[in-house]
N, CA, C and O atoms as CSV, one atom per row, in Angstrom:
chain,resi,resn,atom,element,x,y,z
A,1,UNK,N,N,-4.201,-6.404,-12.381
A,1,UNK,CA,C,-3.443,-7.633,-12.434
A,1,UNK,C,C,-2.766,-7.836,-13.781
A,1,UNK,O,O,-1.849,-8.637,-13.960
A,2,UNK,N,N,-3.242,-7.121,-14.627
A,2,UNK,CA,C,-2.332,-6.665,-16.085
A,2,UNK,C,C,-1.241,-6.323,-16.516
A,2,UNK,O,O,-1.169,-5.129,-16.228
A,3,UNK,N,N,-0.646,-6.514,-16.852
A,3,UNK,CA,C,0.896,-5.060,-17.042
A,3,UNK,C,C,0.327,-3.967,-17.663
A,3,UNK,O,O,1.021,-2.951,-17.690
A,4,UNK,N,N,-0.970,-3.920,-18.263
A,4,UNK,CA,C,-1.429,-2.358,-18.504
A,4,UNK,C,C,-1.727,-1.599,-17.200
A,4,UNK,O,O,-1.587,-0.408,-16.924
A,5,UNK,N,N,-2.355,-3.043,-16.201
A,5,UNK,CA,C,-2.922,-1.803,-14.814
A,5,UNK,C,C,-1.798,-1.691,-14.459
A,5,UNK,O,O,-1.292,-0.573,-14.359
A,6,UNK,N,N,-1.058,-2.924,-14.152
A,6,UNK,CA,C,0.090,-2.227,-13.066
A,6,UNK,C,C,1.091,-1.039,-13.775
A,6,UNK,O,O,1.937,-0.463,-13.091
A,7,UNK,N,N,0.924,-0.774,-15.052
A,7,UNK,CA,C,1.572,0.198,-15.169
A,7,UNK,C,C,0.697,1.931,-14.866
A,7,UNK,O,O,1.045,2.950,-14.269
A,8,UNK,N,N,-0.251,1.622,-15.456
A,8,UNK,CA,C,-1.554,2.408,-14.985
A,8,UNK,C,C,-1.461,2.571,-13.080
A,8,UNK,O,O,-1.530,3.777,-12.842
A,9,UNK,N,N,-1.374,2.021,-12.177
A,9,UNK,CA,C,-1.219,2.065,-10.987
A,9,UNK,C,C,0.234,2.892,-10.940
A,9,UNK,O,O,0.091,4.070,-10.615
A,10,UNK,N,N,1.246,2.583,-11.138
A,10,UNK,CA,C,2.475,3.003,-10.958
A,10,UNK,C,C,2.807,4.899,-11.525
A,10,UNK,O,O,3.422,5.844,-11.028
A,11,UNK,N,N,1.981,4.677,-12.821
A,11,UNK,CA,C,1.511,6.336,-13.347
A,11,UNK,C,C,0.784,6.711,-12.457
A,11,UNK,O,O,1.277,7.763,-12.050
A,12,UNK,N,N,-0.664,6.340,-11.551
A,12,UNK,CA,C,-1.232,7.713,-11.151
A,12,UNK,C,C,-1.017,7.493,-9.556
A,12,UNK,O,O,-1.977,7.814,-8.855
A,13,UNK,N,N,0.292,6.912,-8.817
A,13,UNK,CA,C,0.711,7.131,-8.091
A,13,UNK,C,C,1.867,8.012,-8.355
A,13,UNK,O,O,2.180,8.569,-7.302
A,14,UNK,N,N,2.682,8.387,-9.412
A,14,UNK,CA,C,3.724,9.226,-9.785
A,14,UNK,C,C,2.650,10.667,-9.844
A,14,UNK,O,O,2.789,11.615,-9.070
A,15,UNK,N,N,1.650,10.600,-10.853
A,15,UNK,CA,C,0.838,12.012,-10.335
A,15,UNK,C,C,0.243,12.345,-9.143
A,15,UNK,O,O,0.047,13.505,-8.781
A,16,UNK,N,N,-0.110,11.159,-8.396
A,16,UNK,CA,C,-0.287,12.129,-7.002
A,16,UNK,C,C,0.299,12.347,-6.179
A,16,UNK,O,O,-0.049,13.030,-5.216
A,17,UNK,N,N,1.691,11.646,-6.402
A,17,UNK,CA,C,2.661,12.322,-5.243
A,17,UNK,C,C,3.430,13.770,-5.953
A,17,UNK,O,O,4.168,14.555,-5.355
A,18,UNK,N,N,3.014,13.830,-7.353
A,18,UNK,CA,C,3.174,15.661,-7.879
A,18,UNK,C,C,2.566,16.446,-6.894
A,18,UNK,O,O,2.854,17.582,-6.516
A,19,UNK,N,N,1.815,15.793,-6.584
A,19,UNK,CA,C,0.640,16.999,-5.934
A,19,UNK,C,C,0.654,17.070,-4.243
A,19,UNK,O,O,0.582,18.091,-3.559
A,20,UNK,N,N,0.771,15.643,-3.774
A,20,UNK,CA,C,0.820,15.769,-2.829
A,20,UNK,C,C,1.819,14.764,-2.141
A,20,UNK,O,O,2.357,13.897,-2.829
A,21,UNK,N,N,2.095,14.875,-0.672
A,21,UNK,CA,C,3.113,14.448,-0.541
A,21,UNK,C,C,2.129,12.774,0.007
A,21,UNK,O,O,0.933,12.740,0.295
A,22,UNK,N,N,3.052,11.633,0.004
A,22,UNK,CA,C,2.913,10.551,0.896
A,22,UNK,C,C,1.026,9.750,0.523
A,22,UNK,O,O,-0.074,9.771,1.076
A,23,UNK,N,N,1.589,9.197,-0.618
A,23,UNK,CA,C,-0.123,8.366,-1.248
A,23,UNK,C,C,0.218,6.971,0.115
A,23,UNK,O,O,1.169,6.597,0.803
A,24,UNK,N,N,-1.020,6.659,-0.071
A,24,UNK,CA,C,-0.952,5.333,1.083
A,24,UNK,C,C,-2.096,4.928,0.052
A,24,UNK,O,O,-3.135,5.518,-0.244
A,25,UNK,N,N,-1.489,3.570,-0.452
A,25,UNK,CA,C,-2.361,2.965,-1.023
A,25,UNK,C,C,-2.998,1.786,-0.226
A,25,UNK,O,O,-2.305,0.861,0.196
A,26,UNK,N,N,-4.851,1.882,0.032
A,26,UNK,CA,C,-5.557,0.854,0.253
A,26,UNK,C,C,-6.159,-0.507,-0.427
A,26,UNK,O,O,-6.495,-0.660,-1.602
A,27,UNK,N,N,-6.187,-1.168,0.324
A,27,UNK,CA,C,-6.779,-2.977,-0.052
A,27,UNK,C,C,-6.099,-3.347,-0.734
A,27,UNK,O,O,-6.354,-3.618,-1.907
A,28,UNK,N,N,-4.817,-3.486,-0.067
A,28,UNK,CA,C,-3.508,-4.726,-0.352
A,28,UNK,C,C,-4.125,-5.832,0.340
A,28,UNK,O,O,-4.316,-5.910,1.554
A,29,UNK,N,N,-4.388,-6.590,-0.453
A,29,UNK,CA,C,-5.422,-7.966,-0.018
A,29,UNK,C,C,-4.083,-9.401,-0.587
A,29,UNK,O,O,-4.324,-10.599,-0.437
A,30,UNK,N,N,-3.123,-9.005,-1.041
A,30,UNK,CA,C,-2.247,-10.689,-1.346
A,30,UNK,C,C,-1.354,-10.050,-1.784
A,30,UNK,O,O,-1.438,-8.939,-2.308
A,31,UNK,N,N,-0.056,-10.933,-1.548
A,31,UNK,CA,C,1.515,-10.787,-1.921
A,31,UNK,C,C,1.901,-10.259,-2.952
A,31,UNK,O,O,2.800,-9.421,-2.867
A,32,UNK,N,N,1.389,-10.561,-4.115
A,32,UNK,CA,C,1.251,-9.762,-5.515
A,32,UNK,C,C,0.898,-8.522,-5.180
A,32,UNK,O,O,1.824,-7.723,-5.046
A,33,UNK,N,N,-0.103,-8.175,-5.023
A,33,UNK,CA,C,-0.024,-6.730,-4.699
A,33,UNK,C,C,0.550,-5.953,-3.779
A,33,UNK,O,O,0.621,-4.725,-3.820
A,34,UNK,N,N,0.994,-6.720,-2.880
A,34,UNK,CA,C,1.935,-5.930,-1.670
A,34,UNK,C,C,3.165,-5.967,-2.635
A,34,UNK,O,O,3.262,-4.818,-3.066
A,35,UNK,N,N,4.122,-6.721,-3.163
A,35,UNK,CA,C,5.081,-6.246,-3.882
A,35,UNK,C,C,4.684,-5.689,-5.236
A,35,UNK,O,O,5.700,-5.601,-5.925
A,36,UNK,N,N,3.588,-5.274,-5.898
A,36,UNK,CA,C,3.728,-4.045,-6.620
A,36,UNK,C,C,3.654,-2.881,-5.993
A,36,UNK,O,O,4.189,-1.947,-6.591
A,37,UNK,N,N,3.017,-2.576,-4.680
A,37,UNK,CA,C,2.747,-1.785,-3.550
A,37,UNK,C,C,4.210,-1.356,-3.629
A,37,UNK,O,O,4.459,-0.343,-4.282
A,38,UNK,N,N,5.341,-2.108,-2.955
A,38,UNK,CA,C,6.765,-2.203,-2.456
A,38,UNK,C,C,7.105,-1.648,-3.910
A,38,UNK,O,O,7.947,-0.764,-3.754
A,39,UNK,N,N,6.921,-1.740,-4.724
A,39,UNK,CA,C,7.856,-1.692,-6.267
A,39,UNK,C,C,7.479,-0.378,-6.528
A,39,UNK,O,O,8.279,0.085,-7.341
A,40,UNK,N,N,6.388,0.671,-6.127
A,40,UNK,CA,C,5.681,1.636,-6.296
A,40,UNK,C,C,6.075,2.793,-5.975
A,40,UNK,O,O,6.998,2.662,-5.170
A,41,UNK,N,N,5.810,4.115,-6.231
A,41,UNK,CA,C,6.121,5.141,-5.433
A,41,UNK,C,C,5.393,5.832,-4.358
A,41,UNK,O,O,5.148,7.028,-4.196
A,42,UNK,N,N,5.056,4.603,-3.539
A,42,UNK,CA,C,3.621,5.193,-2.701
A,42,UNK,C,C,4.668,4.935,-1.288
A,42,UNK,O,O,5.615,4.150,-1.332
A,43,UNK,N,N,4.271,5.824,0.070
A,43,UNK,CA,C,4.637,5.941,1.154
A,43,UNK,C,C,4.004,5.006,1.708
A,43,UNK,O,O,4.703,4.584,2.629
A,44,UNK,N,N,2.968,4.407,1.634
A,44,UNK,CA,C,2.774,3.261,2.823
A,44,UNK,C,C,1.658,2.615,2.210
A,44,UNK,O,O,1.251,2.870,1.077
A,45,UNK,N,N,1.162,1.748,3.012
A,45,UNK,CA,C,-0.070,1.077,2.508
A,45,UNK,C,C,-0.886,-0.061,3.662
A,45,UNK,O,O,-0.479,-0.825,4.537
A,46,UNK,N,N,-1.869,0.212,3.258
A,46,UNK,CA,C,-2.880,-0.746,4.243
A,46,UNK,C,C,-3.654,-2.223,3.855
A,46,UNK,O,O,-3.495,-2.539,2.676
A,47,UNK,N,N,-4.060,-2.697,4.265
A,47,UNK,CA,C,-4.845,-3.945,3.652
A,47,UNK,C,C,-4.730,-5.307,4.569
A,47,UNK,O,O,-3.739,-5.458,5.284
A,48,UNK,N,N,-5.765,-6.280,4.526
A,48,UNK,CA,C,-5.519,-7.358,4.815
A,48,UNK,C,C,-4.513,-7.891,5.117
A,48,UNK,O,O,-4.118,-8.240,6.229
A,49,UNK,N,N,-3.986,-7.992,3.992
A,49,UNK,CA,C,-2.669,-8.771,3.660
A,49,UNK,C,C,-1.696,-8.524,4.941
A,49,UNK,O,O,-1.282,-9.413,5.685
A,50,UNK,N,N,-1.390,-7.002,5.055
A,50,UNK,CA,C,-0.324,-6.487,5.962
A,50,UNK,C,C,-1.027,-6.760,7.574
A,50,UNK,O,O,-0.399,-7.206,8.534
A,51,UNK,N,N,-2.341,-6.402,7.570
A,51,UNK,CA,C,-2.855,-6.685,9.147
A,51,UNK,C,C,-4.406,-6.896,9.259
A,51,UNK,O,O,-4.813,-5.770,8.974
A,52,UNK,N,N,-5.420,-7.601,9.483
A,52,UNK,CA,C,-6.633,-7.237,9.657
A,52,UNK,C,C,-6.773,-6.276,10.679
A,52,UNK,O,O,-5.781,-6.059,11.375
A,53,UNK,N,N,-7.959,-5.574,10.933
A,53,UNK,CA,C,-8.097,-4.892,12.114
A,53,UNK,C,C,-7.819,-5.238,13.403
A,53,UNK,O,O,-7.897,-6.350,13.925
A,54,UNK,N,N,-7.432,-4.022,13.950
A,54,UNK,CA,C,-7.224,-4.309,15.472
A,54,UNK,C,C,-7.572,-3.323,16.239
A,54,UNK,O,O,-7.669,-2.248,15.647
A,55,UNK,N,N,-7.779,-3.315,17.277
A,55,UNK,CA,C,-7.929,-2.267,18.696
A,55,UNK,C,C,-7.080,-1.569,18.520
A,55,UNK,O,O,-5.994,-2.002,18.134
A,56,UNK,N,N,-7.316,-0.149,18.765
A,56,UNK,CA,C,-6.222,0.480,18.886
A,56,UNK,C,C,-5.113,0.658,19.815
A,56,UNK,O,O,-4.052,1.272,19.703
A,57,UNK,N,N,-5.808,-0.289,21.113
A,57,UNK,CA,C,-4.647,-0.631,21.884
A,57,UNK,C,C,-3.487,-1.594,21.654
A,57,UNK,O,O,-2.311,-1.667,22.012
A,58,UNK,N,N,-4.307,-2.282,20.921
A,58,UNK,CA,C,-2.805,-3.353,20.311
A,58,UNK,C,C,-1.795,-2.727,19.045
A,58,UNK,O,O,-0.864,-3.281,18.459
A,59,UNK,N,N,-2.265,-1.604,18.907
A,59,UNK,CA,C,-1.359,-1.462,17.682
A,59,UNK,C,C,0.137,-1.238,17.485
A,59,UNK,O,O,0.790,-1.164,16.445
A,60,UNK,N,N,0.470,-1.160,18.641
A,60,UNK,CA,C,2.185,-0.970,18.985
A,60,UNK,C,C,2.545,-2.346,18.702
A,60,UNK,O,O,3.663,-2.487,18.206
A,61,UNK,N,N,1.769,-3.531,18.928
A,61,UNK,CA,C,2.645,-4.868,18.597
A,61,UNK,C,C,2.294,-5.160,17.201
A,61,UNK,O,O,2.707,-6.152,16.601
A,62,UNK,N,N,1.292,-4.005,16.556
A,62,UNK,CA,C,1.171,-4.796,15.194
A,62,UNK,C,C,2.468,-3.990,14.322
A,62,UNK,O,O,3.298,-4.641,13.686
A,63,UNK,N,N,2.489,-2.760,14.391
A,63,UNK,CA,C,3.439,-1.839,14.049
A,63,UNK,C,C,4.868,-2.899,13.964
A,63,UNK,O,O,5.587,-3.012,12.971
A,64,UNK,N,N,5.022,-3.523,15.109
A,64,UNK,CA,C,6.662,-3.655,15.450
A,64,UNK,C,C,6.465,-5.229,14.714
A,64,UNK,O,O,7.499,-5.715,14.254
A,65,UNK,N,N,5.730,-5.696,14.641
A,65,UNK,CA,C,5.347,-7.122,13.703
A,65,UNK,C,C,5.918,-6.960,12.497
A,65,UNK,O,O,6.554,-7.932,12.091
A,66,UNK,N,N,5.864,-5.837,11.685
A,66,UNK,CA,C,5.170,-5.538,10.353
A,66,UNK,C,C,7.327,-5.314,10.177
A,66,UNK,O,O,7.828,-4.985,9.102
């Protein structure tokens, strides 16, 4: 919640997409962190914030929600 972490977050998402392709960062839990998430170089991300759990049968309407 720092500008040291969030810069610290933003660095060792730049090294692991060196290495590998598509980081998905977990426990986006509030808006602040979903837009440093968005501001980031990470391919996707999970958490609260975006959906609590669901069945996997519902997940086509959470997908098209989002």
């Amino acid at each position: 919640q720092t500008p040291e972490g969030r810069n610290l977050f933003t660095q060792l998402l730049q090294l692991m997409n060196r290495y590998c392709q598509g980081v998905i960062v977990e426990g986006v839990e509030t808006l602040e962190e979903w837009r440093d998430v968005q501001a980031s170089p990470a391919a996707a991300a999970q958490g609260y914030f975006l959906s609590r759990p669901v069945p996997f049968e519902h997940l086509d309407s959470v997908i098209l929600s989002l």
